[in-house]
C-alpha positions as CSV (number, residue, x, y, z in Angstrom):
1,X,-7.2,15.7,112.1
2,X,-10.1,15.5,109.3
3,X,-9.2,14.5,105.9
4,X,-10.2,16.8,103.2
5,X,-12.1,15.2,100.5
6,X,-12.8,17.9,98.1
7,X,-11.8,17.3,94.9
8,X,-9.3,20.3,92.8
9,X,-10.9,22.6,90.5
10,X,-9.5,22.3,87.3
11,X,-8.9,25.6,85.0
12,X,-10.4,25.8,81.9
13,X,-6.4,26.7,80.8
14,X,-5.4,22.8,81.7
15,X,-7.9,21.4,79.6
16,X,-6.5,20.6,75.6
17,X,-7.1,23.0,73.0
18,X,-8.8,20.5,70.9
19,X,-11.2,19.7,73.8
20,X,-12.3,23.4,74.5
21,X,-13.1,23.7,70.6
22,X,-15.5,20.8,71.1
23,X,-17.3,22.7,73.9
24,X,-17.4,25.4,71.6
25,X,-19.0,23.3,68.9
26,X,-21.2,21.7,71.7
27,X,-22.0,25.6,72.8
28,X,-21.4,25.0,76.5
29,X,-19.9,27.4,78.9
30,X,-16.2,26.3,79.3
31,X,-15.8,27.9,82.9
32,X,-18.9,25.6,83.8
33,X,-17.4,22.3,82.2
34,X,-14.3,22.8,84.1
35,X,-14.3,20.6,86.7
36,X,-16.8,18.5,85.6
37,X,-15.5,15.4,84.2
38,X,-18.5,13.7,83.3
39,X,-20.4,16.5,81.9
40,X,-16.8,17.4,80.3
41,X,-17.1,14.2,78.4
42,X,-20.4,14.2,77.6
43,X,-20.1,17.9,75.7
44,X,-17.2,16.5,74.1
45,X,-19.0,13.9,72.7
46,X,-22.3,16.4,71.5
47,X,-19.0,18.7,69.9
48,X,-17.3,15.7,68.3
49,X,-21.0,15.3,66.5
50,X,-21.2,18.6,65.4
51,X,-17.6,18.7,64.0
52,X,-18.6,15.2,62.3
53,X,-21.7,17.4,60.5
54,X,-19.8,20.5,59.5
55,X,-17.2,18.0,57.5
56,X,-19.9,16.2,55.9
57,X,-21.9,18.9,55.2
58,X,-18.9,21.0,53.4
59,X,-18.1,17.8,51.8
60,X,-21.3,17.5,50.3
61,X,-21.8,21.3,49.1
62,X,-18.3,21.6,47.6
63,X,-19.3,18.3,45.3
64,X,-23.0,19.7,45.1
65,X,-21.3,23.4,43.5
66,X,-18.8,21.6,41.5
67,X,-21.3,20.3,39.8
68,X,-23.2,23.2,39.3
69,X,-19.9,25.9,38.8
70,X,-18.1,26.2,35.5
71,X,-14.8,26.6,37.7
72,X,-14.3,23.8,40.0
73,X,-12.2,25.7,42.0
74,X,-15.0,28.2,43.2
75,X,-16.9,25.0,44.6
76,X,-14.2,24.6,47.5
77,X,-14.6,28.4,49.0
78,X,-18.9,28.2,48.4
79,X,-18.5,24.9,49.6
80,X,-16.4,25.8,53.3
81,X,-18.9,29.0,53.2
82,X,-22.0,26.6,53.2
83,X,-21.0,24.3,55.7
84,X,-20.3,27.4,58.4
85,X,-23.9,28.2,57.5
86,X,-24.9,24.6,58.6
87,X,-22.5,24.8,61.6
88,X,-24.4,27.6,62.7
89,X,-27.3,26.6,62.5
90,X,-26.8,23.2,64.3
91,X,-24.9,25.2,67.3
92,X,-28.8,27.3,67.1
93,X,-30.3,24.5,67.2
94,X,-28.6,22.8,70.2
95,X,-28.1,25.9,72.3
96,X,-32.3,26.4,71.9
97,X,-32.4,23.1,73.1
98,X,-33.3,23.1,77.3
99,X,-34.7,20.5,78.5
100,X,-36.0,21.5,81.6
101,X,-38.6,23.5,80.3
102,X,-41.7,21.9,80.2
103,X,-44.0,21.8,76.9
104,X,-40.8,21.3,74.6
105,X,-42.5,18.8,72.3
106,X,-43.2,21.2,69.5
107,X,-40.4,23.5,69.5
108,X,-38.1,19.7,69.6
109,X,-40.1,18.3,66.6
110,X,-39.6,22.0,64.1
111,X,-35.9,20.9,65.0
112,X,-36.2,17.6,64.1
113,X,-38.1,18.9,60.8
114,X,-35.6,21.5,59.8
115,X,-32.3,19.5,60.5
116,X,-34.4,16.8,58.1
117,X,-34.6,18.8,55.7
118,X,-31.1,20.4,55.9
119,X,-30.1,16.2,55.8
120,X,-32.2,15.4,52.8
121,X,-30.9,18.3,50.9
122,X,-27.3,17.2,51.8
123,X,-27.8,13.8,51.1
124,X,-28.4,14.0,47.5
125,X,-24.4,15.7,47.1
126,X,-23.2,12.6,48.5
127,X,-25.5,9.9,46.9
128,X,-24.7,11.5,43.7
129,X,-21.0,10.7,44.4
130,X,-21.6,7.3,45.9
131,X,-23.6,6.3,42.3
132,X,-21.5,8.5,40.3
133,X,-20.4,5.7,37.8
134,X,-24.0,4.4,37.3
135,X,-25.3,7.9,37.3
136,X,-23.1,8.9,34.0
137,X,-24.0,5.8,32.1
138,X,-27.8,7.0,32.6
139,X,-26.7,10.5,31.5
140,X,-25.7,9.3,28.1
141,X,-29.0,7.2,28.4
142,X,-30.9,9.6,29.3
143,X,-29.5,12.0,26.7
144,X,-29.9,9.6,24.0
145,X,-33.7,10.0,24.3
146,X,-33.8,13.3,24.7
147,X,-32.0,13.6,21.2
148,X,-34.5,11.1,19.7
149,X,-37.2,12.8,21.3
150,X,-36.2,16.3,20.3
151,X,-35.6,15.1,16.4
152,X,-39.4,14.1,16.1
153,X,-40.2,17.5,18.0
154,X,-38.4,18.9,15.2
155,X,-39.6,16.6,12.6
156,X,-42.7,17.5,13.4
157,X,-42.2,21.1,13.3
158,X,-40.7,21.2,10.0
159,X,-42.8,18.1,8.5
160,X,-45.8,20.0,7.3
161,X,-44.0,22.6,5.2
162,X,-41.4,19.4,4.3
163,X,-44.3,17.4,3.2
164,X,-46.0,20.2,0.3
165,X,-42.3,21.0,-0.8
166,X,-41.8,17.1,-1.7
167,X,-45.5,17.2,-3.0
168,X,-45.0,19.7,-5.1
169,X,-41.7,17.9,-6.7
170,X,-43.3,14.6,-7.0
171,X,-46.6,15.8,-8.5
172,X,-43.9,18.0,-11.1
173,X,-41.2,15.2,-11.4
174,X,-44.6,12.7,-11.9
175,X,-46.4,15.0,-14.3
176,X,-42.7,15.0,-16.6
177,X,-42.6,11.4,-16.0
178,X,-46.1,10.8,-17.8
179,X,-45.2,13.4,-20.6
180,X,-42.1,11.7,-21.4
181,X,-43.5,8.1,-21.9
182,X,-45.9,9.8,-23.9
183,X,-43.1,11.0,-26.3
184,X,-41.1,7.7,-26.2
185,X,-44.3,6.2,-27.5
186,X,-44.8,8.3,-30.3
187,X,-41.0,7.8,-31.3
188,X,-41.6,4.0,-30.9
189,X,-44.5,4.4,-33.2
190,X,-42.7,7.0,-36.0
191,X,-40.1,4.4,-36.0
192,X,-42.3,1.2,-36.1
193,X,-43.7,3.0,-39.4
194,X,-40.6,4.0,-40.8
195,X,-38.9,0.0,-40.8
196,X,-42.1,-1.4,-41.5
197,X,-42.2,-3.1,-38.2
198,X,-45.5,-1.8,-37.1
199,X,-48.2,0.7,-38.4
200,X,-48.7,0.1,-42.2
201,X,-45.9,-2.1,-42.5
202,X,-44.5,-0.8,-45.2
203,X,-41.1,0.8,-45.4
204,X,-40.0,4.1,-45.5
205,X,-41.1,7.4,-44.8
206,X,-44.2,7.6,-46.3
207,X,-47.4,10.2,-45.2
208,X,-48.6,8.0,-42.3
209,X,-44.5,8.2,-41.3
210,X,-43.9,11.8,-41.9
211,X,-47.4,12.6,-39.8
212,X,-46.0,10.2,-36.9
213,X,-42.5,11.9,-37.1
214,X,-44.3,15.1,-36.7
215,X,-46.4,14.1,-33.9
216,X,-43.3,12.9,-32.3
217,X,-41.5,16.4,-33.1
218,X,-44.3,18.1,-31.3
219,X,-44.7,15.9,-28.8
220,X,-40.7,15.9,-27.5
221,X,-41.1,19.7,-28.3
222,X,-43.6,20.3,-25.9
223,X,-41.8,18.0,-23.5
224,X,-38.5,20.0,-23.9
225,X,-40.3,23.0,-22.9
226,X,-42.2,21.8,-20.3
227,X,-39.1,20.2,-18.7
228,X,-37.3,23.3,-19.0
229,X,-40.0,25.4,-17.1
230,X,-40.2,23.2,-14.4
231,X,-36.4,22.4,-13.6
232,X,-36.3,25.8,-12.1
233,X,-38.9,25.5,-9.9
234,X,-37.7,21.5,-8.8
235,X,-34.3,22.9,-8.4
236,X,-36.1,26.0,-5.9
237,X,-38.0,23.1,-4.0
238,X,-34.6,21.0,-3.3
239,X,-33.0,24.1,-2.5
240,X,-35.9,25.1,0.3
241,X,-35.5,21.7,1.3
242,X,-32.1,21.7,2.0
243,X,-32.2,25.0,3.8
244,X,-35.4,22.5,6.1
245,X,-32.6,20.1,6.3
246,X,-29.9,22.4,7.8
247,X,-32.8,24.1,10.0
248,X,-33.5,20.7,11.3
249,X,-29.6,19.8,11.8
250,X,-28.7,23.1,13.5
251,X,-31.6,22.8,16.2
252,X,-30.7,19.6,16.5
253,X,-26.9,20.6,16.9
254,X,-28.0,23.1,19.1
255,X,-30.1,21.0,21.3
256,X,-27.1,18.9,21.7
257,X,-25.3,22.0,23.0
258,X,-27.3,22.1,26.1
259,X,-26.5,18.8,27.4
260,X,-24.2,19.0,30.8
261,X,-23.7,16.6,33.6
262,X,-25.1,19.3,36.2
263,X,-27.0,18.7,39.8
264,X,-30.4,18.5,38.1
265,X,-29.2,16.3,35.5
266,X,-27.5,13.5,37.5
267,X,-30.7,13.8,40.3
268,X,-33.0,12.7,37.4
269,X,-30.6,10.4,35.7
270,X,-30.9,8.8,39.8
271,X,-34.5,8.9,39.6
272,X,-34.4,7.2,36.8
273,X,-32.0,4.6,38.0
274,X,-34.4,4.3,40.9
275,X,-37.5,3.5,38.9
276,X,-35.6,1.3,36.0
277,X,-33.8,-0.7,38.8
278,X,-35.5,-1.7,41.8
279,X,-32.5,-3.3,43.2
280,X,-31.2,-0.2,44.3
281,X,-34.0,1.5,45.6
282,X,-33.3,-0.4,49.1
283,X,-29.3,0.9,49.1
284,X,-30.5,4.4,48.0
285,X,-33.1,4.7,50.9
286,X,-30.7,3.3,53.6
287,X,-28.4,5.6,52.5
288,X,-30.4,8.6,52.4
289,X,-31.6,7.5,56.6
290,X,-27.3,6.9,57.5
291,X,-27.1,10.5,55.8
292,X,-30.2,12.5,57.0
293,X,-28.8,10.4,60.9
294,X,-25.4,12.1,60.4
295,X,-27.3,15.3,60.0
296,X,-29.7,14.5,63.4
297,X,-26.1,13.3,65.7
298,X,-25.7,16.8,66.9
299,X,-29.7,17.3,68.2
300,X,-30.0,13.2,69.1
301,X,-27.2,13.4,70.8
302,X,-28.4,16.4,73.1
303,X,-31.8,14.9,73.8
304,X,-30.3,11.5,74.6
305,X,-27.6,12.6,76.8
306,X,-29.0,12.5,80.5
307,X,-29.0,16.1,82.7
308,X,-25.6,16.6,84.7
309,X,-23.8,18.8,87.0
310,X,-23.3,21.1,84.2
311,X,-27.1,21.5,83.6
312,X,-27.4,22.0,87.3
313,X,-24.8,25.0,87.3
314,X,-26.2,26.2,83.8
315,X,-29.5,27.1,85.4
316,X,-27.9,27.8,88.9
317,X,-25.6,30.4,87.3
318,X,-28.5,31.9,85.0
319,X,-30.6,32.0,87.8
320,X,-28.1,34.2,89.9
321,X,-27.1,36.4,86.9
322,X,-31.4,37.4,86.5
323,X,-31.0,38.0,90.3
324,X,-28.3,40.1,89.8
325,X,-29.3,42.1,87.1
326,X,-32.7,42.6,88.9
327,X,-30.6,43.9,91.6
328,X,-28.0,46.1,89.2
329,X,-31.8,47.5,88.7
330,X,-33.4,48.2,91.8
331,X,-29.7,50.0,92.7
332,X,-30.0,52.2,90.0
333,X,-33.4,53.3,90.7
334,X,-32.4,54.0,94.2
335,X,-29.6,56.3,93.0
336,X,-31.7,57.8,90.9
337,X,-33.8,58.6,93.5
338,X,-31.3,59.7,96.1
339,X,-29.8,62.2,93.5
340,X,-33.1,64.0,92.5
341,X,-33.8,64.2,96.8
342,X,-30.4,65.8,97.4
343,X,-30.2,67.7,94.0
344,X,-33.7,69.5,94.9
345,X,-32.6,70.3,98.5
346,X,-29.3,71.7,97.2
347,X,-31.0,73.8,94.8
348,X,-33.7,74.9,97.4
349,X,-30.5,76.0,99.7
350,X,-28.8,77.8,96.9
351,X,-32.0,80.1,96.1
352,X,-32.9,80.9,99.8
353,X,-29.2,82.1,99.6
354,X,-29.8,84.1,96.0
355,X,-33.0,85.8,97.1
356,X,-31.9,86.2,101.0
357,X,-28.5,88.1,99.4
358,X,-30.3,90.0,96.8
359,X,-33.3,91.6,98.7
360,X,-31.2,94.7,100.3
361,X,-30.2,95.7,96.4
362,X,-33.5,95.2,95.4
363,X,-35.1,97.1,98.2
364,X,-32.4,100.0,97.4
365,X,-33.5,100.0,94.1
366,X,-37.2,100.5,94.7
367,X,-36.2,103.2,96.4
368,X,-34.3,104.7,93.9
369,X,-37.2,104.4,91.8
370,X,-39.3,105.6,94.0
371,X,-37.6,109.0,93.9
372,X,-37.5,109.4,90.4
373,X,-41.3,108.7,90.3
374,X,-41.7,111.6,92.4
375,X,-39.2,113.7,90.7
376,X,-41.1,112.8,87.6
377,X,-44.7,114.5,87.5
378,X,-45.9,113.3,84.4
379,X,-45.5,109.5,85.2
380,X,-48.6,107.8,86.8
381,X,-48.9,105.3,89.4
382,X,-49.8,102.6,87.1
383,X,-46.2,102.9,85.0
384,X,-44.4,103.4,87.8
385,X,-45.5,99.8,89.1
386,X,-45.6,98.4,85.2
387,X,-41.7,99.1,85.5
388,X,-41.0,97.9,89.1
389,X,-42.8,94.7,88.9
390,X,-40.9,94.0,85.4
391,X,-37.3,94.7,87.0
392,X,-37.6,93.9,90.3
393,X,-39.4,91.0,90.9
394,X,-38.6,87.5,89.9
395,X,-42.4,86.6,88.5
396,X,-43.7,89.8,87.3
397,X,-47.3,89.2,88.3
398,X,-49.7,90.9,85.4
């Protein structure tokens, strides 16, 4: 008796749940895996990549839109809505992937490129959290000079108008200055006369007195006045100045308004970690190549794992559904074909039978007309066959 050595087909039913979700990740045809356990295994592994890939990637986009979302909570839905769009387009990715096809160089390397660039995005999210410590120290760094540099912006817009205000109350508070050390002086002097400490000498008020008390008078008059014209106009200056002062403190109050801890903020406050600390530039690059790999698993793993069974029925079973739609085809046609034939010859039958069962009535009713021609003297020949060819025959011939 000779042994069987066929191996059972499996169903695709008796395979886990978990498993065919992986084929599905890996886009293989589950009733082509079945049965195959190497190729089985191999699929599995391409799926477990792509699953591996989806979680990171909505990792890192909920983190990148909680940053970027004024309620956190709306980062977790963007965030699982993002990484289905990476999931897609991986499975597109893999799925376009054949490689028996020759001159796939190009179309493998724009796969490469764009699942690069999908890493590279991605990988900021995540290096953003890895440094996130380091990164907020910067911010407040970083923030610091901006404040610094925004108050000599301002400065500098206000300094000019700042500059003739102050100007203007120095030359005034100056020119009082000078006109009040003119009147101490003439007091000093109406006094020096009047003790006989200085001028004549002698004591009491005498002419020379009297004319330096009235100089002095005059002299503190004029000062009096002048003080009094101008301490409106000082007291205008400070009171433009202070409304400088308040322009400058609510710009610079408003500047400080629009500091945040967004995306764009923390990827330069990186940047500049990058460029201020050198150290860290080789951990920031290795981690950006682990990331940008974990993005490339899914397509590396499909070009590294070898062609199996699974390949073989792939193109097998492709091959035999072209045939068979080819064929689906050429059937159609034929019954196409067959149908007009035996639709015309039906037709041709049923009008023989029409005309071959109408000619007596239409023979009987020439005759008829025929009589009434002759009964009719008035109507010519040419009428009479006007009328018969329009009611008797099928064509009326003109």
């Amino acid at each position: 008796m000779m042994e069987n050595n066929t191996m059972p087909q499996q169903t695709t039913e008796e395979y886990p749940a978990f498993t065919r979700f992986l084929w599905w990740l890996a886009t293989a045809e589950k009733e082509l895996l079945a049965g195959t356990a190497i190729d089985s295994n191999r699929y599995s592994i391409v799926g477990m990549t792509v699953l591996a890939t989806w979680c990171f990637a909505t990792l890192a986009w909920t983190y990148f839109f909680s940053t970027v979302t004024a309620n956190s909570w709306w980062a977790i839905p963007l965030g699982i809505f993002m990484g289905f769009i990476i999931l897609t387009i991986d499975r597109a990715l893999i799925k376009s992937i054949n490689r028996r096809t020759s001159n796939q160089l190009l179309p493998v390397f724009f796969r490469i490129i764009l699942a690069g660039v999908i890493g590279l995005f991605m990988a900021q999210p995540a290096l953003l959290y890895l440094f996130k410590k380091e990164i907020q120290q910067q911010i407040v760094i970083d923030n610091t000079g901006k404040q610094i540099a925004n108050s000599h912006q301002v400065d500098s817009l206000y300094s000019n108008r700042k500059n003739d205000l102050m100007a203007q109350k120095i030359s005034m508070q100056q020119e009082m200055a000078n006109r009040l050390t003119i009147v101490n002086k003439a007091r000093e002097n109406f006094l020096a006369e009047s003790d006989g400490s200085g001028g004549t000498g002698k004591v009491g008020i005498k002419a020379i007195a009297l004319a330096k008390r009235n100089e002095y008078q005059k002299l503190d008059a004029d000062y009096q006045q002048f003080a009094a014209s101008n301490q409106p106009k000082i007291a205008a200056i400070d009171g433009e100045l202070k409304l400088v002062e308040d322009a400058i403190k609510k710009d610079q109050t408003t500047f400080k308004q629009y500091y945040n801890e967004g995306f764009l903020t923390q990827v330069e406050a990186l940047q500049h970690l990058l460029k201020d600390h050198p150290a860290l530039q080789y951990r920031y690059y290795l981690l950006v190549a682990i990331l940008l790999l974990i993005e490339l698993m899914p397509i590396t793993a499909k070009l590294l794992l070898p062609i199996g069974t699974y390949d073989e029925k792939l193109q097998l079973r492709e091959a035999m559904e072209k045939e068979m739609a080819s064929s689906d085809i050429e059937i159609e046609k034929e019954l196409a074909k067959l149908y007009s034939t035996l639709a015309l010859e039906n037709d041709k039958e049923i009008i023989t039978a029409f005309f071959a069962l109408s000619k007596d009535d239409r023979l009987e009713k020439i005759k008829a007309m025929g009589a009434q021609w002759k009964q009719n003297d008035k109507q010519s020949f040419e009428k009479f066959s006007k009328k018969m060819k329009q009611e008797i025959l099928s064509h009326p011939i003109v």
